[in-house]
DRENBARO-848300 format. One record per atom (N, C-alpha, C): residue number from 1; residue in one letter; atom name; x, y, z. Coordinates in pm, whole numbers. Layout:
N
MARVO  seq  type  atom       X       Y       Z
MARVO  NUM     a    CA       X       Y       Z
...
This chain:
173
MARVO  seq  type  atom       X       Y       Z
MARVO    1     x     N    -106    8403    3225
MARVO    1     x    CA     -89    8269    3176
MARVO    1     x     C    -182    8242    3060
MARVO    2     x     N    -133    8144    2984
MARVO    2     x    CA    -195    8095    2868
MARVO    2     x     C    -321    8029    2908
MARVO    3     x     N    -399    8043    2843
MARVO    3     x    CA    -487    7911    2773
MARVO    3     x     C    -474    7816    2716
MARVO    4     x     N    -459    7660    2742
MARVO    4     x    CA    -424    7593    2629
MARVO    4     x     C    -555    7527    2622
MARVO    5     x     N    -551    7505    2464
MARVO    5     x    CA    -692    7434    2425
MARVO    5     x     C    -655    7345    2361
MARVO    6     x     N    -761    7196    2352
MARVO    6     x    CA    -736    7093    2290
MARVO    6     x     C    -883    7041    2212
MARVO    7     x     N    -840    7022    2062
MARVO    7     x    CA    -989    7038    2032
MARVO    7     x     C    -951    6892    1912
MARVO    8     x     N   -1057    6842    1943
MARVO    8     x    CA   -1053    6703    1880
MARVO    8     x     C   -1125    6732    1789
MARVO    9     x     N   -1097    6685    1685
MARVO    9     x    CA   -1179    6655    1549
MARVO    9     x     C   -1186    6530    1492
MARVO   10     x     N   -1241    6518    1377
MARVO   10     x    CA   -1352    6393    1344
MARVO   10     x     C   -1209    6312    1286
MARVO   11     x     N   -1139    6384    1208
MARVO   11     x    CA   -1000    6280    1148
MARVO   11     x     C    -908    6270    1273
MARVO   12     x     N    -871    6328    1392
MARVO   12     x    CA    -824    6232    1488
MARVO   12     x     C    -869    6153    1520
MARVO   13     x     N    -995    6134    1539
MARVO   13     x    CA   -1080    6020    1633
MARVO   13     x     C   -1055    5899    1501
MARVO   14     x     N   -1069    5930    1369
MARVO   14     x    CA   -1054    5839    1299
MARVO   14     x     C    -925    5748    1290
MARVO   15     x     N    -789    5870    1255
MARVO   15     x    CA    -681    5817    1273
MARVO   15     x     C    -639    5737    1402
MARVO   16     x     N    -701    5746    1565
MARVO   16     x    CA    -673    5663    1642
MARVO   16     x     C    -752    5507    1609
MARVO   17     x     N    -867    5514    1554
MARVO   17     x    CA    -938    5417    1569
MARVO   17     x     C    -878    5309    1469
MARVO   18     x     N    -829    5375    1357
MARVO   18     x    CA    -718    5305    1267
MARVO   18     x     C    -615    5236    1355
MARVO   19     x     N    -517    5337    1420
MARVO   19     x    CA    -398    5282    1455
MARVO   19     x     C    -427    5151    1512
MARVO   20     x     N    -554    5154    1641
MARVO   20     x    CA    -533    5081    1748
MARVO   20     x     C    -617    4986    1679
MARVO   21     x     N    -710    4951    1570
MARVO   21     x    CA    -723    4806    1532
MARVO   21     x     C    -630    4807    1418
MARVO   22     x     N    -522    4837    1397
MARVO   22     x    CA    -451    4758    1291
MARVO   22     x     C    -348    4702    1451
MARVO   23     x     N    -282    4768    1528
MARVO   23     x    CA    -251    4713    1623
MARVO   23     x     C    -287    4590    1671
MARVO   24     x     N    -454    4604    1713
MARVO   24     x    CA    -532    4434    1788
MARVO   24     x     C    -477    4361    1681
MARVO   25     x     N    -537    4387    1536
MARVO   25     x    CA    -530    4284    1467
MARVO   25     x     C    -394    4209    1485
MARVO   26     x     N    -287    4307    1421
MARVO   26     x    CA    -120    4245    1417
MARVO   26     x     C    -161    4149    1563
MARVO   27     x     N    -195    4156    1643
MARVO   27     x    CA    -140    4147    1782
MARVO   27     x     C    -220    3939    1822
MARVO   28     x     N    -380    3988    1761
MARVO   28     x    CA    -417    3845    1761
MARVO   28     x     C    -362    3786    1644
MARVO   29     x     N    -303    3850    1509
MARVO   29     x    CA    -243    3714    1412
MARVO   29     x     C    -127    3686    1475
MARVO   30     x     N     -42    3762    1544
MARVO   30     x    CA      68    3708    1626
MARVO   30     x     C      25    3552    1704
MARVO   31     x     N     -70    3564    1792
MARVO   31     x    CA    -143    3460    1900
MARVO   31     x     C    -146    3344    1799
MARVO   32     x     N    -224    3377    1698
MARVO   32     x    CA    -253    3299    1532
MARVO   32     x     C    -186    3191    1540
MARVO   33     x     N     -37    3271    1479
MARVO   33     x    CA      41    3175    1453
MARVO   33     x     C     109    3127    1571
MARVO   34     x     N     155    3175    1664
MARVO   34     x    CA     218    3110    1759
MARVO   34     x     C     123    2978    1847
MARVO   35     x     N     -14    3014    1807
MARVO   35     x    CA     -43    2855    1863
MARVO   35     x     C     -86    2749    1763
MARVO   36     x     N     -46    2765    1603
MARVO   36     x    CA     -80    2688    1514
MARVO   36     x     C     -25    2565    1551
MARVO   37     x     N     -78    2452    1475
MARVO   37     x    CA      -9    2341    1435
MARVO   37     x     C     145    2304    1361
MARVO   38     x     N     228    2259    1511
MARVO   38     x    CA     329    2221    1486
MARVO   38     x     C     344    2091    1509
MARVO   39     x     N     351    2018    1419
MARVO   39     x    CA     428    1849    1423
MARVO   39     x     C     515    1842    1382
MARVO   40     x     N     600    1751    1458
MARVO   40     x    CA     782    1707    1380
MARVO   40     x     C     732    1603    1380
MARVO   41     x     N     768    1503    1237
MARVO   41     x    CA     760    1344    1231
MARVO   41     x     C     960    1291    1183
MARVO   42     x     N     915    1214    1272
MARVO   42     x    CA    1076    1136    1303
MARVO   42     x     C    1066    1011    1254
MARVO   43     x     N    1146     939    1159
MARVO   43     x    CA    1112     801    1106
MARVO   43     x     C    1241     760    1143
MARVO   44     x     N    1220     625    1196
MARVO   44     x    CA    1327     571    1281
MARVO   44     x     C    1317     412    1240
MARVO   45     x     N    1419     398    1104
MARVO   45     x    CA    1429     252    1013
MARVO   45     x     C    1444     163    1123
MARVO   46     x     N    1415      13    1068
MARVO   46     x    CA    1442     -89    1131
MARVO   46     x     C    1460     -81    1251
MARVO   47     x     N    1299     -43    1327
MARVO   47     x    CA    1343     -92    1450
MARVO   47     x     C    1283    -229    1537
MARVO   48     x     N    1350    -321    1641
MARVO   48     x    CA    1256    -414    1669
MARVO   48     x     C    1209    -440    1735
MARVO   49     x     N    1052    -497    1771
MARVO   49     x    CA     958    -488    1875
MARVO   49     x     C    1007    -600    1999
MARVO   50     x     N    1059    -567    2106
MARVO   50     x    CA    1092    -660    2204
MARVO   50     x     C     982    -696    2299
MARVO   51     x     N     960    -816    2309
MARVO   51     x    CA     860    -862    2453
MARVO   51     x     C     689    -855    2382
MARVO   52     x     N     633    -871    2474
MARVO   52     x    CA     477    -914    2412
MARVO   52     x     C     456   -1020    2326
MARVO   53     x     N     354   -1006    2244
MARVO   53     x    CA     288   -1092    2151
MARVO   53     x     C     360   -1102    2054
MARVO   54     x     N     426    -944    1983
MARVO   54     x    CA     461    -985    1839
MARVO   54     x     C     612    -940    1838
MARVO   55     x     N     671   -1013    1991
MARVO   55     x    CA     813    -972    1979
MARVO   55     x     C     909   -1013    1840
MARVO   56     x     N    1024   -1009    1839
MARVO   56     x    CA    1104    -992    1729
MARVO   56     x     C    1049    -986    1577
MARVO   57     x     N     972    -830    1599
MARVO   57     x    CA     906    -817    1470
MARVO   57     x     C     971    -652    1432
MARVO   58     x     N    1049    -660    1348
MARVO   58     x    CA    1122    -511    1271
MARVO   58     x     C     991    -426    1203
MARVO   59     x     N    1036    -309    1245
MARVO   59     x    CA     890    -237    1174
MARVO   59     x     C     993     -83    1173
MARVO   60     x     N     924     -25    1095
MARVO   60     x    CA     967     132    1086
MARVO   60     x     C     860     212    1165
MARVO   61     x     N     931     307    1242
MARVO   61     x    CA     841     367    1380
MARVO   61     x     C     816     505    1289
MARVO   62     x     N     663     574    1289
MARVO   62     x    CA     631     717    1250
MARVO   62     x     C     655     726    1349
MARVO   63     x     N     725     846    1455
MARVO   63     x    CA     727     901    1538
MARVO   63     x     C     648    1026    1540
MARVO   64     x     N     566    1081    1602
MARVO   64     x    CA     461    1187    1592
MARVO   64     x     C     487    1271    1704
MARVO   65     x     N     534    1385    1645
MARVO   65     x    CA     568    1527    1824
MARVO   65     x     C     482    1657    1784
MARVO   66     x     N     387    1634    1851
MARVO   66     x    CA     320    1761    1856
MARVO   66     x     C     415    1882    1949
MARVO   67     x     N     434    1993    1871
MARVO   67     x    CA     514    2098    1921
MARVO   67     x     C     416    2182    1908
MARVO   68     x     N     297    2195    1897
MARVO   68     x    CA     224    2314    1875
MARVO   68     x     C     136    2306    2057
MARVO   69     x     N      58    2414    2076
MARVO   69     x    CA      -9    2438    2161
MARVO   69     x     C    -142    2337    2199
MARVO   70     x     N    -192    2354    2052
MARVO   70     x    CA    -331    2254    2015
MARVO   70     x     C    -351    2150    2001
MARVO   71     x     N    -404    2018    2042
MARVO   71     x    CA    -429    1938    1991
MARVO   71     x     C    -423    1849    1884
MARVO   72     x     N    -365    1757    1870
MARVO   72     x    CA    -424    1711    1719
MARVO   72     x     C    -436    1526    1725
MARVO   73     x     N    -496    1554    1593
MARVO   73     x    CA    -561    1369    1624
MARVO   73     x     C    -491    1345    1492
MARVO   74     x     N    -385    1201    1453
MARVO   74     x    CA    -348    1153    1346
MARVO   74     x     C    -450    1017    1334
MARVO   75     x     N    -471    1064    1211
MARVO   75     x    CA    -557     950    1176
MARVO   75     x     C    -529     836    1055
MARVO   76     x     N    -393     869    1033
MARVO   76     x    CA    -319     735     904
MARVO   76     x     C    -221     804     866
MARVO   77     x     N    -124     719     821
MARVO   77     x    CA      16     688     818
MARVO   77     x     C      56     627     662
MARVO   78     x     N     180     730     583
MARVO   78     x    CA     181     644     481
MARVO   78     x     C     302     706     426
MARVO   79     x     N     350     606     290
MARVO   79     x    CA     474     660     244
MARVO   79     x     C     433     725      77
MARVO   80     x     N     464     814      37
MARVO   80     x    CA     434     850    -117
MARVO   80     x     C     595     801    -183
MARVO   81     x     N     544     724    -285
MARVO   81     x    CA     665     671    -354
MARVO   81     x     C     638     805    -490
MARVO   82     x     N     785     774    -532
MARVO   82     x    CA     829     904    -620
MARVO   82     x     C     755     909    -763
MARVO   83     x     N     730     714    -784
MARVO   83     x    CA     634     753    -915
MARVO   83     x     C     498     716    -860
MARVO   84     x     N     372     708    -875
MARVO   84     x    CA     289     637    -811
MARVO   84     x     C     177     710    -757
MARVO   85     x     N     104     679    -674
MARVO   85     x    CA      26     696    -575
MARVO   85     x     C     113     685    -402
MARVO   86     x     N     -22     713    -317
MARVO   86     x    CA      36     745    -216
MARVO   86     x     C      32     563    -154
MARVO   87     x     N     130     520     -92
MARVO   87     x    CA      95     400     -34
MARVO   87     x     C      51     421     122
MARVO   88     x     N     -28     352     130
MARVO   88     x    CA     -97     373     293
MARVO   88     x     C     -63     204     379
MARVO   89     x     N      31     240     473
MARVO   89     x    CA     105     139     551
MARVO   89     x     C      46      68     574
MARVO   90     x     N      34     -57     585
MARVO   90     x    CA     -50    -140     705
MARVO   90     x     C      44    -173     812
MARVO   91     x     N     -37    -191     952
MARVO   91     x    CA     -27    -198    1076
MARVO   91     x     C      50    -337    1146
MARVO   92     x     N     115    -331    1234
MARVO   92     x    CA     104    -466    1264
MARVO   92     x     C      37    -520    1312
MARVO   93     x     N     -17    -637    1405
MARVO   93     x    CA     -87    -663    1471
MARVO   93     x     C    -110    -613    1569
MARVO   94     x     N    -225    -558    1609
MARVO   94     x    CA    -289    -433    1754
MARVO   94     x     C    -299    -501    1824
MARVO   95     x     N    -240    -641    1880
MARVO   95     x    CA    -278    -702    2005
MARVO   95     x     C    -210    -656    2127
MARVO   96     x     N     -89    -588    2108
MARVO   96     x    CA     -53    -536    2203
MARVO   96     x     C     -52    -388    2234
MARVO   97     x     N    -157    -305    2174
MARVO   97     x    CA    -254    -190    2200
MARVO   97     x     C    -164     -47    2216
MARVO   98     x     N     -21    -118    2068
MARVO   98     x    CA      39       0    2066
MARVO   98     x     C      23      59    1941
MARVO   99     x     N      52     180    1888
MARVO   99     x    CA      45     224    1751
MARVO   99     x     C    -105     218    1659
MARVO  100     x     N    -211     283    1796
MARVO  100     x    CA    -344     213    1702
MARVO  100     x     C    -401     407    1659
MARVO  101     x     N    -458     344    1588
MARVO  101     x    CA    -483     485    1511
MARVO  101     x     C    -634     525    1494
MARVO  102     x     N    -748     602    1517
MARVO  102     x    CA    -682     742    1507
MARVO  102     x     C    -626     789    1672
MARVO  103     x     N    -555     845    1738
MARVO  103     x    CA    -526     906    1820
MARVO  103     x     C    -496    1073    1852
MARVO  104     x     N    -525    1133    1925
MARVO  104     x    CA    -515    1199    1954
MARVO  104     x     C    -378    1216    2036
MARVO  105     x     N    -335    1346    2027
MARVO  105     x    CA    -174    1400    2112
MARVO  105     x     C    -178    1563    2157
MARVO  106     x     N    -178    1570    2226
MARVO  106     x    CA    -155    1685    2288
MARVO  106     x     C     -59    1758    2293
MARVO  107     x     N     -56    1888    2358
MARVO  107     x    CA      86    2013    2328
MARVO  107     x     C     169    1881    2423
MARVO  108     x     N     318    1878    2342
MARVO  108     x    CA     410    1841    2395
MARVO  108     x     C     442    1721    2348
MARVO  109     x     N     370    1605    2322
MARVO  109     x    CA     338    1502    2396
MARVO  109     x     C     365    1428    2255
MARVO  110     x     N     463    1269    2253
MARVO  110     x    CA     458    1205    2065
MARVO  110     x     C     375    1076    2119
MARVO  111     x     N     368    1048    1969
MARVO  111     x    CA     286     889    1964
MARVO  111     x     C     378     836    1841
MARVO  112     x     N     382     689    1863
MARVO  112     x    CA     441     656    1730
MARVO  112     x     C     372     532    1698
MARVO  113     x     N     352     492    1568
MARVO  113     x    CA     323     450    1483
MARVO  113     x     C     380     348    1398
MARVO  114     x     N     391     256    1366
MARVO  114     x    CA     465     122    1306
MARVO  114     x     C     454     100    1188
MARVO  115     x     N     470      77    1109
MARVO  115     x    CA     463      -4     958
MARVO  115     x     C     567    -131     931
MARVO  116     x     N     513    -239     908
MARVO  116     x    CA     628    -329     875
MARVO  116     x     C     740    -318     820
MARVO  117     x     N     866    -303     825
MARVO  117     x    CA     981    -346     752
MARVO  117     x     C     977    -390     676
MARVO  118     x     N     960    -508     676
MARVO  118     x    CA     945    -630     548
MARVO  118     x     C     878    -607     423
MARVO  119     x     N     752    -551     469
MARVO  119     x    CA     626    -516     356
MARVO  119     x     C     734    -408     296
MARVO  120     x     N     730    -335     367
MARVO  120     x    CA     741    -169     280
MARVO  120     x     C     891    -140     224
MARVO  121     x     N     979    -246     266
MARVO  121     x    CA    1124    -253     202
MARVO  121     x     C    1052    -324      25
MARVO  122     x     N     966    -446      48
MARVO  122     x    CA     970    -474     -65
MARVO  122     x     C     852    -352    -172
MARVO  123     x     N     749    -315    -116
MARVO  123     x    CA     671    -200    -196
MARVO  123     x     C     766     -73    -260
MARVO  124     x     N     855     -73    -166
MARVO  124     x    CA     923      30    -238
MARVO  124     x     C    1092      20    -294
MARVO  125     x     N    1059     -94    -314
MARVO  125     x    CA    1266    -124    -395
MARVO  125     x     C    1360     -87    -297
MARVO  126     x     N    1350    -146    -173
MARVO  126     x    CA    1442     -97     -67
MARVO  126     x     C    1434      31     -19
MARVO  127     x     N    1321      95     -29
MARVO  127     x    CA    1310     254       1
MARVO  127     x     C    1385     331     -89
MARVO  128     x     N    1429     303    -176
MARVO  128     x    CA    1473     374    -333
MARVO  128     x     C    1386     450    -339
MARVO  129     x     N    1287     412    -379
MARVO  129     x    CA    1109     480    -412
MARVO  129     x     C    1100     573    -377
MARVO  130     x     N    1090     585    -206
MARVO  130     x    CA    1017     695    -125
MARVO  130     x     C    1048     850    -162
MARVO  131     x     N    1018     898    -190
MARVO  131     x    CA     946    1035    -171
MARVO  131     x     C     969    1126     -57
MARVO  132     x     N     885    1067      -6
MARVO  132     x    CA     840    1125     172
MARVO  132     x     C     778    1028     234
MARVO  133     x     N     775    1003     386
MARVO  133     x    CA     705     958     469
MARVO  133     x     C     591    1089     489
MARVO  134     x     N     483    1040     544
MARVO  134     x    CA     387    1148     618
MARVO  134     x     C     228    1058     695
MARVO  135     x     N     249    1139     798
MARVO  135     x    CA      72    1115     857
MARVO  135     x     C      15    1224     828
MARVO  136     x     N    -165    1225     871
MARVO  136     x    CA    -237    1271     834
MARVO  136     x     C    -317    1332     940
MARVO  137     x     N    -392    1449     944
MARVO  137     x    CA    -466    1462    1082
MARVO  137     x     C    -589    1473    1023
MARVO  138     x     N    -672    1498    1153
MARVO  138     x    CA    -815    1473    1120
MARVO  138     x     C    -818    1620    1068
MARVO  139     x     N    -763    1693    1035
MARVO  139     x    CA    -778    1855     912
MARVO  139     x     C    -775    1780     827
MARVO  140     x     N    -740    1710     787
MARVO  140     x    CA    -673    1610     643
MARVO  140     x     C    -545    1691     586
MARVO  141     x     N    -478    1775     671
MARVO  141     x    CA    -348    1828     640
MARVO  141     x     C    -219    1682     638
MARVO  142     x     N    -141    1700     568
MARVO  142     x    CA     -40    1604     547
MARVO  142     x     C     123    1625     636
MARVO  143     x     N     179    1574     723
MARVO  143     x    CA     254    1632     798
MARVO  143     x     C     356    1528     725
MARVO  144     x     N     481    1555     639
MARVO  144     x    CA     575    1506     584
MARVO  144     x     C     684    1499     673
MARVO  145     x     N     780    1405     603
MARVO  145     x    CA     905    1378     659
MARVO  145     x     C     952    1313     487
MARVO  146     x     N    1127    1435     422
MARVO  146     x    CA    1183    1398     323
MARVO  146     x     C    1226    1278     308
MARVO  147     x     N    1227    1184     225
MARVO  147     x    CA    1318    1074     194
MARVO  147     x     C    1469    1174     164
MARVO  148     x     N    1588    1198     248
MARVO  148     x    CA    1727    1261     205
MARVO  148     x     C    1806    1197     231
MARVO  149     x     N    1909    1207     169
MARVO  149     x    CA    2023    1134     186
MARVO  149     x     C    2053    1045     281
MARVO  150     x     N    2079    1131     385
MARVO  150     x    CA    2086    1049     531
MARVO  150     x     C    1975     975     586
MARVO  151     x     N    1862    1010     570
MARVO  151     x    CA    1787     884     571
MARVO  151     x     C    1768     738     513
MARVO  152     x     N    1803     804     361
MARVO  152     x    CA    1817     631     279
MARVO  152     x     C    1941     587     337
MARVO  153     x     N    2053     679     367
MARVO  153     x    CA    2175     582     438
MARVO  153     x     C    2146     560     533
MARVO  154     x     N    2036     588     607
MARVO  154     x    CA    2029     507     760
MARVO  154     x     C    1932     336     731
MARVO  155     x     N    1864     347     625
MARVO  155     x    CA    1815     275     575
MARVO  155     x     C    1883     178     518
MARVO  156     x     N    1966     195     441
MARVO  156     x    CA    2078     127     335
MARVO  156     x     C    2162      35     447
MARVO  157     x     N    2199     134     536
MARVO  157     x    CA    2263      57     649
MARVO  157     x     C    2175     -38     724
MARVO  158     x     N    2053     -49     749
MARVO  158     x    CA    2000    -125     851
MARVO  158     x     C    1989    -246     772
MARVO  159     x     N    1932    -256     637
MARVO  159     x    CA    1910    -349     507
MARVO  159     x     C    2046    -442     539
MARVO  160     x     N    2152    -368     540
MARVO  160     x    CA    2282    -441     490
MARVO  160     x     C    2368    -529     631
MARVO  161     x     N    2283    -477     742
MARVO  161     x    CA    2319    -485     831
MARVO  161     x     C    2247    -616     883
MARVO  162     x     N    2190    -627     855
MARVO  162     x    CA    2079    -721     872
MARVO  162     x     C    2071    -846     811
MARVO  163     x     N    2174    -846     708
MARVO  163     x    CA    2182    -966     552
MARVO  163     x     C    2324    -979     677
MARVO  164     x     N    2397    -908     718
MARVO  164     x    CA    2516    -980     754
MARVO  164     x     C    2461   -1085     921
MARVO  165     x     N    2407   -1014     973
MARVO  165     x    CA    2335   -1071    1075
MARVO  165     x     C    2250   -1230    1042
MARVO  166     x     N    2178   -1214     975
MARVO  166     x    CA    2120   -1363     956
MARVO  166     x     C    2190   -1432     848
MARVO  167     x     N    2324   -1379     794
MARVO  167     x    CA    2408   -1513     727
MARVO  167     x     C    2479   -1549     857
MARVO  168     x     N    2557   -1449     976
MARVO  168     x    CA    2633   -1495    1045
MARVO  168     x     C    2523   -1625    1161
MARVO  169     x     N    2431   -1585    1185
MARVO  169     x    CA    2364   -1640    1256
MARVO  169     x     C    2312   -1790    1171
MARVO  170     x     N    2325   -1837    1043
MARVO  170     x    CA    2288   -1950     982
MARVO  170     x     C    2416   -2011     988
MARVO  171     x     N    2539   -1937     996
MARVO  171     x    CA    2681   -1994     927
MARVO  171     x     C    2668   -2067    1077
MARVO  172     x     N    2621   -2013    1203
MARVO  172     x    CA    2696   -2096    1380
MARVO  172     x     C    2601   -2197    1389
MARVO  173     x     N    2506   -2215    1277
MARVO  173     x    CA    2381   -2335    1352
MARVO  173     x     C    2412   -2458    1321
Protein backbone atom coordinates (compact mmCIF):
# COMPACT_ATOMS: atom_id res chain seq x y z
CA UNK A 1 0.00 0.00 0.00
CA UNK A 2 0.70 3.58 -0.65
CA UNK A 3 1.71 6.33 1.39
CA UNK A 4 -0.26 9.26 1.04
CA UNK A 5 1.19 12.52 2.14
CA UNK A 6 -0.28 15.87 2.69
CA UNK A 7 1.96 18.73 3.01
CA UNK A 8 0.72 22.21 3.56
CA UNK A 9 2.47 25.14 2.51
CA UNK A 10 2.62 28.81 3.25
CA UNK A 11 0.34 29.83 -0.10
CA UNK A 12 -2.39 27.34 0.97
CA UNK A 13 -2.71 28.56 4.37
CA UNK A 14 -2.81 31.96 2.65
CA UNK A 15 -5.26 31.16 -0.08
CA UNK A 16 -7.74 29.70 2.70
CA UNK A 17 -7.39 32.64 4.89
CA UNK A 18 -8.40 34.77 1.79
CA UNK A 19 -11.33 32.70 0.80
CA UNK A 20 -12.91 32.49 4.26
CA UNK A 21 -12.69 36.37 5.10
CA UNK A 22 -13.85 37.50 1.81
CA UNK A 23 -16.70 34.97 2.65
CA UNK A 24 -17.36 36.58 6.58
CA UNK A 25 -17.16 39.75 5.00
CA UNK A 26 -19.86 39.12 1.92
CA UNK A 27 -21.77 37.39 4.69
CA UNK A 28 -21.91 40.40 7.47
CA UNK A 29 -22.58 43.11 4.45
CA UNK A 30 -25.44 40.77 3.64
CA UNK A 31 -26.76 41.24 7.66
CA UNK A 32 -25.73 45.14 6.61
CA UNK A 33 -28.15 45.62 4.44
CA UNK A 34 -30.87 43.47 5.35
CA UNK A 35 -31.29 45.28 8.66
CA UNK A 36 -30.83 48.87 7.23
CA UNK A 37 -33.30 51.53 7.35
CA UNK A 38 -36.47 50.98 5.68
CA UNK A 39 -39.33 53.62 5.77
CA UNK A 40 -42.40 53.81 3.46
CA UNK A 41 -44.10 57.33 3.84
CA UNK A 42 -47.80 57.30 2.73
CA UNK A 43 -49.50 60.77 2.30
CA UNK A 44 -53.08 60.51 2.63
CA UNK A 45 -54.84 64.17 1.23
CA UNK A 46 -57.63 65.63 2.98
CA UNK A 47 -58.23 63.80 5.71
CA UNK A 48 -60.64 64.76 8.75
CA UNK A 49 -59.99 64.77 12.38
CA UNK A 50 -63.24 63.31 14.08
CA UNK A 51 -64.04 63.70 17.94
CA UNK A 52 -61.75 65.48 20.54
CA UNK A 53 -60.73 69.01 20.78
CA UNK A 54 -59.96 69.87 17.24
CA UNK A 55 -62.67 67.77 15.61
CA UNK A 56 -63.72 68.72 12.04
CA UNK A 57 -60.30 69.88 11.23
CA UNK A 58 -58.91 68.50 7.47
CA UNK A 59 -55.23 68.00 7.61
CA UNK A 60 -52.94 65.87 5.33
CA UNK A 61 -51.68 62.68 7.33
CA UNK A 62 -47.51 61.82 6.87
CA UNK A 63 -48.00 58.35 7.43
CA UNK A 64 -44.58 56.85 8.73
CA UNK A 65 -43.90 52.68 8.36
CA UNK A 66 -40.87 51.63 9.56
CA UNK A 67 -40.12 48.33 7.53
CA UNK A 68 -36.65 48.05 8.59
CA UNK A 69 -35.41 45.99 11.64
CA UNK A 70 -34.00 49.18 13.58
CA UNK A 71 -35.37 51.77 15.12
CA UNK A 72 -35.89 55.12 14.08
CA UNK A 73 -36.92 58.48 15.54
CA UNK A 74 -38.67 61.17 12.97
CA UNK A 75 -38.03 64.32 14.00
CA UNK A 76 -39.96 66.89 11.29
CA UNK A 77 -42.10 66.78 8.54
CA UNK A 78 -42.18 68.84 5.38
CA UNK A 79 -43.07 69.45 1.77
CA UNK A 80 -40.17 70.72 -0.85
CA UNK A 81 -41.96 72.84 -3.41
CA UNK A 82 -40.46 72.55 -7.00
CA UNK A 83 -39.08 76.15 -7.01
CA UNK A 84 -38.02 77.27 -3.55
CA UNK A 85 -36.84 76.07 -0.39
CA UNK A 86 -37.93 73.29 1.66
CA UNK A 87 -41.30 74.22 3.50
CA UNK A 88 -41.48 72.78 7.01
CA UNK A 89 -45.31 72.02 7.97
CA UNK A 90 -46.75 73.33 10.94
CA UNK A 91 -48.69 71.15 13.31
CA UNK A 92 -52.03 71.31 14.44
CA UNK A 93 -52.89 71.82 17.73
CA UNK A 94 -51.13 68.96 20.21
CA UNK A 95 -53.95 69.06 22.59
CA UNK A 96 -55.04 65.92 21.74
CA UNK A 97 -51.44 64.21 22.02
CA UNK A 98 -51.55 62.96 18.50
CA UNK A 99 -48.91 63.54 15.75
CA UNK A 100 -46.29 65.11 18.20
CA UNK A 101 -42.87 64.98 17.10
CA UNK A 102 -39.86 63.87 17.65
CA UNK A 103 -40.96 60.19 18.02
CA UNK A 104 -39.59 57.27 17.85
CA UNK A 105 -41.06 53.83 15.81
CA UNK A 106 -39.95 50.66 15.89
CA UNK A 107 -39.48 47.45 13.40
CA UNK A 108 -42.96 47.19 12.09
CA UNK A 109 -44.75 49.68 13.69
CA UNK A 110 -46.24 53.56 11.69
CA UNK A 111 -46.86 56.89 13.28
CA UNK A 112 -48.51 59.57 11.44
CA UNK A 113 -48.19 62.98 11.36
CA UNK A 114 -50.60 65.96 10.29
CA UNK A 115 -50.11 69.16 8.50
CA UNK A 116 -53.01 71.43 7.85
CA UNK A 117 -54.93 71.30 4.64
CA UNK A 118 -55.82 74.70 4.50
CA UNK A 119 -52.28 76.18 5.17
CA UNK A 120 -50.43 74.01 2.76
CA UNK A 121 -53.16 73.95 -0.15
CA UNK A 122 -52.62 77.71 -0.06
CA UNK A 123 -48.37 77.63 0.34
CA UNK A 124 -48.32 75.61 -2.43
CA UNK A 125 -50.95 76.68 -5.36
CA UNK A 126 -53.15 73.76 -4.59
CA UNK A 127 -50.23 71.32 -4.36
CA UNK A 128 -49.22 72.27 -8.01
CA UNK A 129 -45.86 73.18 -6.29
CA UNK A 130 -44.93 70.07 -4.50
CA UNK A 131 -42.04 68.30 -5.39
CA UNK A 132 -42.06 65.70 -2.76
CA UNK A 133 -43.42 65.23 0.61
CA UNK A 134 -40.68 63.90 3.19
CA UNK A 135 -39.78 63.46 7.03
CA UNK A 136 -36.66 63.49 8.56
CA UNK A 137 -34.86 61.22 11.13
CA UNK A 138 -32.68 61.94 13.79
CA UNK A 139 -29.59 60.65 11.00
CA UNK A 140 -30.87 63.79 9.33
CA UNK A 141 -31.51 61.36 6.32
CA UNK A 142 -34.63 62.58 4.29
CA UNK A 143 -37.29 59.82 3.72
CA UNK A 144 -39.38 61.14 0.50
CA UNK A 145 -42.64 60.51 -0.93
CA UNK A 146 -43.03 61.81 -5.08
CA UNK A 147 -45.55 64.46 -5.81
CA UNK A 148 -47.00 61.89 -9.22
CA UNK A 149 -49.67 61.99 -11.02
CA UNK A 150 -51.96 60.05 -9.00
CA UNK A 151 -51.27 61.80 -6.12
CA UNK A 152 -52.04 65.38 -7.37
CA UNK A 153 -55.28 63.56 -8.72
CA UNK A 154 -56.06 62.34 -5.41
CA UNK A 155 -55.52 65.80 -4.33
CA UNK A 156 -57.28 67.63 -7.23
CA UNK A 157 -60.13 65.42 -6.32
CA UNK A 158 -60.41 66.08 -2.61
CA UNK A 159 -60.01 70.18 -3.44
CA UNK A 160 -62.96 69.80 -5.87
CA UNK A 161 -64.78 67.69 -3.83
CA UNK A 162 -64.96 69.73 -1.12
CA UNK A 163 -66.03 73.23 -3.09
CA UNK A 164 -69.04 70.96 -4.12
CA UNK A 165 -69.70 69.96 -0.51
CA UNK A 166 -69.81 73.38 1.17
CA UNK A 167 -71.79 75.06 -1.82
CA UNK A 168 -74.32 72.13 -1.44
CA UNK A 169 -74.36 72.50 2.26
CA UNK A 170 -74.88 76.66 2.04
CA UNK A 171 -77.50 76.15 -0.93
CA UNK A 172 -79.99 73.75 2.17
CA UNK A 173 -79.44 76.49 4.97
Amino acid sequence: MKNITIQITASTVAWYGAITATATLGIELVKLWLERRRVKLEILPRMRLMGGIISDTDVVVFKVINKGKRPITINQHGVKLKEGDNYLVTLPPPRIGIGLLPKEILDGQDYSVFSLFDELRQRTNDFSDVEYFYVIDAMGKYHKRKMDRKLLKDFKKKIESDGVTRHAATTNA
